[in-house]
N, C-alpha and C positions, 0 to 999 in steps of 0.2 A: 677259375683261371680266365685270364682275360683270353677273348679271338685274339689272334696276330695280325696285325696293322695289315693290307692289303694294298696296292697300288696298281691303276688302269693304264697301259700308252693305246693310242689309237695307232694304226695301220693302215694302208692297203694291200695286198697280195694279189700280185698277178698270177689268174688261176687259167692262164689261155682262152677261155672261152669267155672273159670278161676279168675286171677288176676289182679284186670282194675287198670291203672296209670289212675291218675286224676290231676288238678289241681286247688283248691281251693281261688279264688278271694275275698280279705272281704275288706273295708274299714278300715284303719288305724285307725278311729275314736271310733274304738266298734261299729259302728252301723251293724248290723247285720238282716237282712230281712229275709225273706222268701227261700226255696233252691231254685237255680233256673240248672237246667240242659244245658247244651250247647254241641250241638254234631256238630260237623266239617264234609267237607265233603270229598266227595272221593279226596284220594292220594294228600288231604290238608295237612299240618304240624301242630300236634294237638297245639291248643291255648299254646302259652307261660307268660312269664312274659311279661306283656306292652301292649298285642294282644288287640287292640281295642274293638271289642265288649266284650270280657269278661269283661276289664277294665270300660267299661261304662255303664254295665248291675250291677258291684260291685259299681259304683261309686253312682248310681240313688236309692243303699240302697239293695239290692240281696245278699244272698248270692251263690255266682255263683260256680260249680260244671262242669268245663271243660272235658269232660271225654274223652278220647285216644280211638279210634273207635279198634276193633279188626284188625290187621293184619297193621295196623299204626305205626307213631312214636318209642316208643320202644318194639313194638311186629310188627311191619314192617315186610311182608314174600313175598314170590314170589307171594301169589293170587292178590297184587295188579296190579303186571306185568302181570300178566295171564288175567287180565279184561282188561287193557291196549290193550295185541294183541289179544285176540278173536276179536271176529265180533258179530255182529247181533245177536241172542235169545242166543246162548253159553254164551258171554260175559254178558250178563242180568240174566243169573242162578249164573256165579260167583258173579255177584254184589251183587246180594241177597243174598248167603249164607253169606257175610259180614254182612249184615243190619241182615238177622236174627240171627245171634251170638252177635252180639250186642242186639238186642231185649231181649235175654236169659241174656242179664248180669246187664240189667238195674234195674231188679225190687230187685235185691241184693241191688244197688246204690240209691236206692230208699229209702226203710228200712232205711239201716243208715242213710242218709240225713236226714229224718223225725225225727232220733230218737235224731242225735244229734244239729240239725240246729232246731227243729220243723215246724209246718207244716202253709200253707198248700203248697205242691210243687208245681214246672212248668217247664215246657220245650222247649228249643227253640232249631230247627233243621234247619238248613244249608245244603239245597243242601241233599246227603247221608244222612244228621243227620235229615235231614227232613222227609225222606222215614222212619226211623226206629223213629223219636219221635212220627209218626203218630201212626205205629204200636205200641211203647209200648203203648202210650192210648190207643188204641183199648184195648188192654190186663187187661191194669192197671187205676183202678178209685182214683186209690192215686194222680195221675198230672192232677191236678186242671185244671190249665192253661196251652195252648198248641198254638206253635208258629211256622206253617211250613214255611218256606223261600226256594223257589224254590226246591222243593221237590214233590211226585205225591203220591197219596194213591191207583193206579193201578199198580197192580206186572206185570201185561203184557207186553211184550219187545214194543220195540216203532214199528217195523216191524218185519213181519215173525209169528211164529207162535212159542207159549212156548216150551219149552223144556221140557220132563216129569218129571222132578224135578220141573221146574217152575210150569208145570200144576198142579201137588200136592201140591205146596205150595200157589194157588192163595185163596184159602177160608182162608186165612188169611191175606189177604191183606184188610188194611182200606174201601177200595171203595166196600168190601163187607159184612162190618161192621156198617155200615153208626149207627145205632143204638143204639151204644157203647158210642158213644161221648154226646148228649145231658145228663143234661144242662151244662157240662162245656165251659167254656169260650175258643172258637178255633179262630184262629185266620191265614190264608192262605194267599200269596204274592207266585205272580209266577213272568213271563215275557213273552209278547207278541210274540216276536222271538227268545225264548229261543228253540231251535233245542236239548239238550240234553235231557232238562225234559219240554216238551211241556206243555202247561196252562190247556188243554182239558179235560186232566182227573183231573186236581184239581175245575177247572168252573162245570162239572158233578157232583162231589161229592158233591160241597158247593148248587147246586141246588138240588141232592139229601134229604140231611140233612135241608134246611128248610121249609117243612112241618112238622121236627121232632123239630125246634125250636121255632117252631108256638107261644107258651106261653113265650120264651125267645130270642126273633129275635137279640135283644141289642147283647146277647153273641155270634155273628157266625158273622165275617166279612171275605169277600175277598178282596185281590188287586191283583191288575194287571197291569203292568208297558208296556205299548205297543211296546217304542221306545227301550227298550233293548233286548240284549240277556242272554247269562245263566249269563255273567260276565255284573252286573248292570250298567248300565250309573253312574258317581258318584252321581250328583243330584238324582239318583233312590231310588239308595242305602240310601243314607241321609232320605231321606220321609223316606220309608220304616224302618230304622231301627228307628227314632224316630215314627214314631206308633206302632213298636213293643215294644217298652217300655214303652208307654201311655197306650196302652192294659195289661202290666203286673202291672203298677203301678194302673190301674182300679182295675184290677180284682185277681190281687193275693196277698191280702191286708192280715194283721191276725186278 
């Protein structure tokens, strides 16, 4: 059977704290699902028209909510290049003041989505998009369902020792949240020799969180791809992204 034709419009949305470009995924057909959020990752090219996973997140019945990370695509600025050449725990404060201005602008993206697509929402994070859809759950009990893809819920640099901005910002990092998320439906995929965003702190968190899913174990899965790194094997990527759409088609139903 053929996919369903799929079709992009670009946006802006005024999220208060700034002006997020979006781009809007629906099925040609009318059918029209659930919103579904898609955050890209670091000094990626935000989803356009055609971009596969959005296309096939709109095509499976979603409707998909691409959203332009701050400091990206057409709000691109020099902090992408500044994380670029830092090093070590510096470079890991810039990275994060990206993901947390993102954090501050989703639950604007949020609102509308709900008010004009209805509910219930979900989020699926890539890489970057994975560090801050963690975070807005943590924040926000409106995203139902939650989908990190190589992404960590520990704001700690991978070596070295925080920065004092980092260190004031770690009590908001997911991995000291763990609480926040049951019972929604989470859903984790790392990789085995991923060097950027190591598995370690997302295998913790997910052992964290189920004694807190103890009456809902069905809703908390991890994976773990051994033989890749941060860039999936394709056969990785393929698993992985059809159970991440078996997991939203479970559980983010209306």
């Amino acid at each position: 059977m053929d996919r369903p034709a799929v079709s992009a419009a670009a946006q802006t949305w005024d999220a208060g704290v700034a002006r997020v470009p979006l781009r809007i995924f629906r099925r040609d057909d009318g059918a029209a699902g659930p919103p579904v959020l898609l955050l890209h990752g670091f000094a990626a090219t935000p989803p356009g028209p055609g971009d596969p996973d959005a296309t096939a997140l709109a095509a499976a019945g979603f409707t998909v909510l691409a959203v332009e990370a701050p400091h990206h695509g057409a709000r691109r600025s020099p902090l992408v290049d500044a994380v670029i050449e830092a090093q070590g725990p510096p470079a890991h404060e810039l990275f994060l003041r990206i993901v947390r201005e993102a954090v501050a602008e989703l639950p604007a993206v949020v609102g509308r989505a709900l008010r004009e697509f209805g509910g219930p929402a979900g989020v699926v994070g890539i890489s970057m998009g994975a560090y801050t859809a963690l975070a807005a759950a943590a924040d926000d009990p409106r995203l139902s369902v939650v989908v990190s893809i190589l992404g960590s819920p520990d704001w700690r640099p991978r070596a070295g020792e925080p920065t004092p901005a980092n260190r004031a910002w770690l009590a908001e990092a997911p991995a000291r949240r763990p609480e926040r998320f049951p019972p929604r439906a989470l859903f984790l995929a790392n990789a085995g020799r991923d060097e950027s965003v190591p598995p370690d702190a997302s295998r913790a968190f997910v052992e964290a969180l189920r004694p807190l899913y103890a009456a809902h174990p069905e809703r908390l899965e991890y994976r773990e791809y051994p033989a890749s790194g941060h860039f999936l094997r394709p056969e990785d990527w393929n698993d992985l992204w059809s159970r991440a759409l078996a997991w939203l088609r479970r559980w983010l139903a209306r």
